[in-house]
DRENZA-634636 format. One record per residue (C-alpha): residue in three letters; x, y, z; residue number from 0. Coordinates in steps of 0.1 Angstrom, whole numbers, plus 5000, padded with zeros to 4 digits. Each point is the difference from the previous one (the first is absolute). Layout:
# residues N
('ALA' (X Y Z) NUM)
...
# end
This chain:
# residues 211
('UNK' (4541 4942 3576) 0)
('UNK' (5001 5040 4992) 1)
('UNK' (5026 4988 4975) 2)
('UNK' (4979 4974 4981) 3)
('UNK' (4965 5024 4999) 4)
('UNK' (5023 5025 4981) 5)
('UNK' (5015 4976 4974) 6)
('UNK' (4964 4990 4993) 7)
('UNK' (4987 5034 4994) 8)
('UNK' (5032 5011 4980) 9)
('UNK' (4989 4968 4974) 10)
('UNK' (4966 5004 5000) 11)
('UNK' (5007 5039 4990) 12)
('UNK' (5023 4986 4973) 13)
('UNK' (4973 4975 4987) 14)
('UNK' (4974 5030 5002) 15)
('UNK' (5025 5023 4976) 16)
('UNK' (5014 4970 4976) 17)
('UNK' (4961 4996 4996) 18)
('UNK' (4999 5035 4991) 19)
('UNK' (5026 4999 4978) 20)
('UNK' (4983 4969 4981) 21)
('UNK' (4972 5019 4997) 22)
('UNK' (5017 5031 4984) 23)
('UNK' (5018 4975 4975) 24)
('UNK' (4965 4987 4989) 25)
('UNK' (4985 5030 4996) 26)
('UNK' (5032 5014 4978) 27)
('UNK' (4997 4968 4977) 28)
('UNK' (4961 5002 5001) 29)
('UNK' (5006 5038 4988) 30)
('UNK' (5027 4990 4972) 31)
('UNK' (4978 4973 4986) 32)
('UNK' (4974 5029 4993) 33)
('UNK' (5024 5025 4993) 34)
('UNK' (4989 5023 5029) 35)
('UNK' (5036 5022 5009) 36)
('UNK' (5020 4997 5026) 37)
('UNK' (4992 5012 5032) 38)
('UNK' (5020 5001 5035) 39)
('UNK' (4986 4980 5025) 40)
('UNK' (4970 5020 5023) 41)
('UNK' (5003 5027 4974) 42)
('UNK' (4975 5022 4999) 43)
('UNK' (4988 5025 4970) 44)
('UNK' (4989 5031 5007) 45)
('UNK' (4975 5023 4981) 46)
('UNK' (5014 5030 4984) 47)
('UNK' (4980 5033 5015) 48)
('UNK' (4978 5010 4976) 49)
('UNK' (5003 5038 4990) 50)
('UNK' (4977 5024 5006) 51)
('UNK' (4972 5008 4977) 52)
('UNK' (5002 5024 4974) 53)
('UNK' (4973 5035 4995) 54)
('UNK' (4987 5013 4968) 55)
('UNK' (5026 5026 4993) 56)
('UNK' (5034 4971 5011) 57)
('UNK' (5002 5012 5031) 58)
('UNK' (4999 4973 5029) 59)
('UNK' (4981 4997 5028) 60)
('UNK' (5029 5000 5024) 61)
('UNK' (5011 5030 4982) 62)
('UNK' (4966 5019 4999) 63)
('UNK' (4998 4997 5040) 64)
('UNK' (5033 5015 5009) 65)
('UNK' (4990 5027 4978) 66)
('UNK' (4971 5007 5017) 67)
('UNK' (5019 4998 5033) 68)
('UNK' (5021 5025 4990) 69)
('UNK' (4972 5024 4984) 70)
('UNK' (4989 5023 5028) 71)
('UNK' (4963 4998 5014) 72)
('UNK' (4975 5016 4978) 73)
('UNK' (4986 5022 5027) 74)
('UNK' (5030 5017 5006) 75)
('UNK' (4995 5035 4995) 76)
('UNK' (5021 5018 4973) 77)
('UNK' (5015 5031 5009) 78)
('UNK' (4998 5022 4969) 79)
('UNK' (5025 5032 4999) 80)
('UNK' (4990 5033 5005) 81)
('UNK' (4997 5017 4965) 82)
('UNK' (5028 5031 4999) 83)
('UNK' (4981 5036 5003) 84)
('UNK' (4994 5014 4968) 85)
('UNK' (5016 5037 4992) 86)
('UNK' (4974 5029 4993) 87)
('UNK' (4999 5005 4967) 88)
('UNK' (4989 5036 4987) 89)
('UNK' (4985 4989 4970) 90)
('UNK' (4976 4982 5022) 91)
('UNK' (4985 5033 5019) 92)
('UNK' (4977 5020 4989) 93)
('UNK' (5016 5032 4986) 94)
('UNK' (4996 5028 5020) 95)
('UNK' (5006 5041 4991) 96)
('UNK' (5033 5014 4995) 97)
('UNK' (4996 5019 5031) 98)
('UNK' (4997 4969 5020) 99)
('UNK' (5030 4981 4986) 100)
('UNK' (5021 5035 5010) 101)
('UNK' (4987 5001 5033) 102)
('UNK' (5016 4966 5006) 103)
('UNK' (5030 5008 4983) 104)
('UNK' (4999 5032 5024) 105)
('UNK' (4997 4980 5029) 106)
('UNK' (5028 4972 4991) 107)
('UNK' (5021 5030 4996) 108)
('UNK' (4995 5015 5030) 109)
('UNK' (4987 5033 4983) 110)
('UNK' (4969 5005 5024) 111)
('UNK' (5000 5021 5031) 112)
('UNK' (4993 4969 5024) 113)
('UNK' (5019 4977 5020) 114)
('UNK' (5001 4964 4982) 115)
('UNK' (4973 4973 5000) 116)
('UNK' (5013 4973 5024) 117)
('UNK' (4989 4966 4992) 118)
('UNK' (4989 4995 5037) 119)
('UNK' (4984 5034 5003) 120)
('UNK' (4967 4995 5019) 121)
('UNK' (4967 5019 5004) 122)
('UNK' (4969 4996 5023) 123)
('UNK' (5019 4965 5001) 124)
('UNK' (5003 4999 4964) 125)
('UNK' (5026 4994 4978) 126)
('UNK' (4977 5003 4968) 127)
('UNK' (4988 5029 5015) 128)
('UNK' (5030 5019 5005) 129)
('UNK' (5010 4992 4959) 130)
('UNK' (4964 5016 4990) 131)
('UNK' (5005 5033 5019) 132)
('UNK' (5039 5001 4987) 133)
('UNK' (4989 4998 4966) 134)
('UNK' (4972 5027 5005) 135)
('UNK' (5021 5023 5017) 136)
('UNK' (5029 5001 4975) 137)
('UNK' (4971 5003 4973) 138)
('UNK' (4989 5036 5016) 139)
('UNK' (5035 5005 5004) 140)
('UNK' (5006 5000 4960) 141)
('UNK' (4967 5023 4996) 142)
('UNK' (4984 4966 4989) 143)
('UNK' (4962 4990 5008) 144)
('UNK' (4986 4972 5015) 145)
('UNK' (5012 4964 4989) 146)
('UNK' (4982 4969 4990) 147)
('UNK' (5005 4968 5013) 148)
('UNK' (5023 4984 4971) 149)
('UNK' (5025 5035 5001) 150)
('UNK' (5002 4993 5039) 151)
('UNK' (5016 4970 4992) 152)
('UNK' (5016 5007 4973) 153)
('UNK' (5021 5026 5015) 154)
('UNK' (5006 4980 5029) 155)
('UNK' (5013 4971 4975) 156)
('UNK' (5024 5019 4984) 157)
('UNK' (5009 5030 5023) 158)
('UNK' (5005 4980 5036) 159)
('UNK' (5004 4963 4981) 160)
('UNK' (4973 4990 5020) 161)
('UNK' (4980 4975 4974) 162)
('UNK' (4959 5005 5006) 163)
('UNK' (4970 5000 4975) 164)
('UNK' (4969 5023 5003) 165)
('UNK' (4979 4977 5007) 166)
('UNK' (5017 4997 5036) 167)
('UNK' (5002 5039 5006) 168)
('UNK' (4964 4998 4997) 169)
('UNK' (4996 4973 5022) 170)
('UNK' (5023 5011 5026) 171)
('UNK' (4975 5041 4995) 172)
('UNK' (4966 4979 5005) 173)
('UNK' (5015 4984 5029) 174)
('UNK' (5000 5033 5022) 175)
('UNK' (5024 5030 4990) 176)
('UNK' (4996 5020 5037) 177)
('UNK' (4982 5025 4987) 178)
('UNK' (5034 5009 4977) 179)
('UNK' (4989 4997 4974) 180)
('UNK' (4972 5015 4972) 181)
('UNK' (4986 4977 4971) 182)
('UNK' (4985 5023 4976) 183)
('UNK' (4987 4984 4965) 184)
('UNK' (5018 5006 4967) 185)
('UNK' (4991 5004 4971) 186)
('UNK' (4998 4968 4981) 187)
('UNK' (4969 4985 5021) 188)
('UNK' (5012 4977 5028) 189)
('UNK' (5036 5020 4998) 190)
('UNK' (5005 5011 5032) 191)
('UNK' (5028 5025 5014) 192)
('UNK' (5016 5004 5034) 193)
('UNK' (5016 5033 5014) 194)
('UNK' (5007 5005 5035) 195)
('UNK' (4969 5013 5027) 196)
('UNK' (5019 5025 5027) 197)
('UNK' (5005 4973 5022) 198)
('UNK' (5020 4978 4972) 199)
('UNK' (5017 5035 4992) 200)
('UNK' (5011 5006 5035) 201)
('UNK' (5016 4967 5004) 202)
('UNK' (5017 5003 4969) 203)
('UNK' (5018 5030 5012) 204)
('UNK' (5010 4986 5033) 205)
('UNK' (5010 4970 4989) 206)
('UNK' (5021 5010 4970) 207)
('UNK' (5006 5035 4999) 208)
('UNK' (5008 5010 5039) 209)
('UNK' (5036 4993 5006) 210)
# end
């Protein structure tokens, strides 16, 4: 009985596919009588992808995103490098008397009765401070009189290589000199000149002339 139920589902499954196959064989002669091609049997056509759309300049869609995935974010900050130190220039100072320019050369030389200006030389705490009263010293030294603020630094420029404008010498005297130093007005109106009082004196000589 198992047998038989096979047999009569094995032919009805051949009926069901030799009806297929009459089917196909219409349809190909249906197609060849209106000269529709040739196609396989359950074939299916696919549509091509389409591609992607095109910008103004050419430049795809597709293309313009990657781009912009590989453009860094626009509020990241750019570091900018540090613009290399510019070298004094002498033509740039204003010129100062002979005298002046050979106290510096004095003092680069070694030719004045002093110990050397350290760069790290301090006083009251200053640094600036311990430059003014150098300069000032080695000025009575060479029989000179008192200094203005633009030969301070210019001696200290180009005698101890130690680059400063007047501007900051005066700064660094209206900030509190310790009672070392004299401001006494010049000449030329707001000129000012600076010698030593006897306090700046003394502390010149123990700092720089007591071995």
């Amino acid at each position: 009985m198992e047998r038989l139920s096979t047999i009569v589902i094995q032919k009805l499954l051949d009926a069901f596919f030799l009806g297929l196959d009459a089917v196909d064989e219409v349809r190909r002669r249906i197609d060849k009588v209106l000269g529709r091609p040739e196609s396989g049997p359950f074939e299916t056509t696919w549509p091509e992808p389409e591609p992607a759309p095109a910008k103004g300049n050419g430049e795809s869609v597709a293309d313009a995103d990657s781009a912009a995935e590989a453009a860094p974010p626009a509020d990241r900050p750019v570091r900018k490098k540090a613009a290399p130190r510019k070298q004094v220039d002498p033509g740039t100072r204003p010129k100062v008397p002979i005298e002046i320019q050979d106290l510096a050369d004095k003092i680069k030389g070694g030719q004045v009765t002093a110990k050397a200006l350290a760069t790290d030389d301090e006083l009251a705490g200053k640094r600036m401070l311990a430059r003014i009263v150098y300069v000032l010293g080695a000025a009575e030294k060479c029989d000179l009189g008192g200094l203005t603020s633009t030969e301070i630094a210019h001696v200290l420029t180009f005698g101890r290589d130690i680059d400063t404008f007047g501007t900051n010498i005066s700064r660094a005297i209206r900030q509190g000199t310790a009672g070392l130093i004299d401001r006494r007005s010049g000449g030329g109106g707001d000129t000012h000149r600076y010698t030593l009082t006897d306090e700046g004196r003394a502390a010149f000589d123990a700092t720089y002339c007591k071995l």
